[in-house]
N, C-alpha and C positions, 0 to 999 in steps of 0.2 A: 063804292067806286072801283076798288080793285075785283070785285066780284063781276061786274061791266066789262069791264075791259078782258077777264076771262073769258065772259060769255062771246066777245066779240072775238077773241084769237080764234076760242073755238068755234065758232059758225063759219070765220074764214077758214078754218084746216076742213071742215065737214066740205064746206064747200069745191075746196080745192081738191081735196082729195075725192070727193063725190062724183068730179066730173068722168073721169077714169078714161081721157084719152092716155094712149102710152106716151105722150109728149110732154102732159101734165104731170102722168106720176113721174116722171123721170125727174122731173123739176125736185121731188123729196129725197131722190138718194144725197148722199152725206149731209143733209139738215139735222138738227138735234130735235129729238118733240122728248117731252115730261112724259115719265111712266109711271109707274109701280111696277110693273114685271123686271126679273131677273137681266141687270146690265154687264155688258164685259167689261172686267179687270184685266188691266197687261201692266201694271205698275206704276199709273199716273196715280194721282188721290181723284177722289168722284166726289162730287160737290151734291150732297144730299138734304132735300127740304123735306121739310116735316111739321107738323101739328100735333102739342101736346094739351092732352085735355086739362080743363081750366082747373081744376079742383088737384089736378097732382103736386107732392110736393117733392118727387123727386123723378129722373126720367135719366132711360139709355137709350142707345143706338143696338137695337138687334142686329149682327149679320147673319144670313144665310148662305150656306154656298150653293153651289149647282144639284146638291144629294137635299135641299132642305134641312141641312144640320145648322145649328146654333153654333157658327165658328167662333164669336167674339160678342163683347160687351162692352160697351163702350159711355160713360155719365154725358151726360148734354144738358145745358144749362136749360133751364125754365124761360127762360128771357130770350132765346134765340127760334129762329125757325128755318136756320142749315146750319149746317155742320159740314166739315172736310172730312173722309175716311181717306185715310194714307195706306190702307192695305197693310199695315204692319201690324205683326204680332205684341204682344207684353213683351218679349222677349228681343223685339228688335228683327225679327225673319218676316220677310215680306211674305204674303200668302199667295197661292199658285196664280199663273194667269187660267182665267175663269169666268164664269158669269154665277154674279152676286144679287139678293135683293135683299131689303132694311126694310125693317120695322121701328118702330119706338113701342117700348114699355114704358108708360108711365106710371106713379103709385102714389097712393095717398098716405105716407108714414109707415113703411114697408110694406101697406098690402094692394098686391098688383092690380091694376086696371085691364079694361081692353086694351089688344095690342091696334095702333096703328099704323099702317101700310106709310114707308114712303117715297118720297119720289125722286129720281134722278133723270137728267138730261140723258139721252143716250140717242148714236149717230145711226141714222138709217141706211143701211146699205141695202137692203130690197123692198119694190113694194107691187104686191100682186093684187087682182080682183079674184077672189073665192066665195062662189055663191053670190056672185051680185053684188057681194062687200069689200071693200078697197082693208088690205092686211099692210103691213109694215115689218118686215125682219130689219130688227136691228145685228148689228156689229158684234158679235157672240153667239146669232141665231134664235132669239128672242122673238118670236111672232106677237103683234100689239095689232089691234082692230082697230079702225082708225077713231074710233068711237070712245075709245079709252085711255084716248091721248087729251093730257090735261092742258099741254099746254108746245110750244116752240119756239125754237130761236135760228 
């Protein structure tokens, strides 16, 4: 059922976004859509879903920053499927403002699994046609193909 109703958000954003008058797109500036690519950090917490495979018996939140580095590690329960990042360090120092993207490790009794990609809302502030195909710049400069957007609010 929630696989359905996926399919249907995303046929409506293909759709909308497909049509590619400038009166339409303009309709998705500040909308949120679901990614996986790198979202901006300015100090709020970013509300991250995720899928951890079924066989792990323990799981973190990977951050990356804007260079691809492993800034932080973070445990997430097996039972959940989002989590809050508050952008703060062990230490209690918040981390720069920036654009961020998440993974989860998950692991079978210490030994690691595939990493999964995951996803956060993040606000669209441009959306162009390149090549015939409708792009999306999100809020930090994040270019998303409209095709690769999982999901909206």
């Amino acid at each position: 059922e929630q696989q359905t109703l996926t399919n249907e958000l995303l046929s409506q954003l293909s759709q909308a976004l497909g049509a590619g008058s400038m009166s339409e797109m303009s309709n998705w500036i500040g909308r949120k859509v679901l990614t996986e690519k790198p979202v901006s950090f300015a100090g709020a917490p970013i509300e991250v879903d995720y899928k951890i495979l079924d066989q792990a018996t323990s799981a973190e939140l990977v951050v990356f920053d804007n260079n691809d580095r492993d800034v932080q590690r973070l445990p997430i329960p097996l039972d959940s499927t989002s989590t809050s990042w508050a952008g703060v360090s062990a230490s209690g120092q918040p981390f720069a403002t920036g654009n961020y993207r998440f993974e989860v490790q998950g692991a079978v009794d210490g030994t690691p699994l595939p990493r999964n990609d995951a996803r956060v809302f993040a606000e669209v502030a441009e959306v162009r046609r390149v090549d015939g195909k409708t792009v999306l710049r999100l809020t930090g400069g994040s270019d998303v193909p409209a095709e690769e957007v999982f999901g909206f609010k």
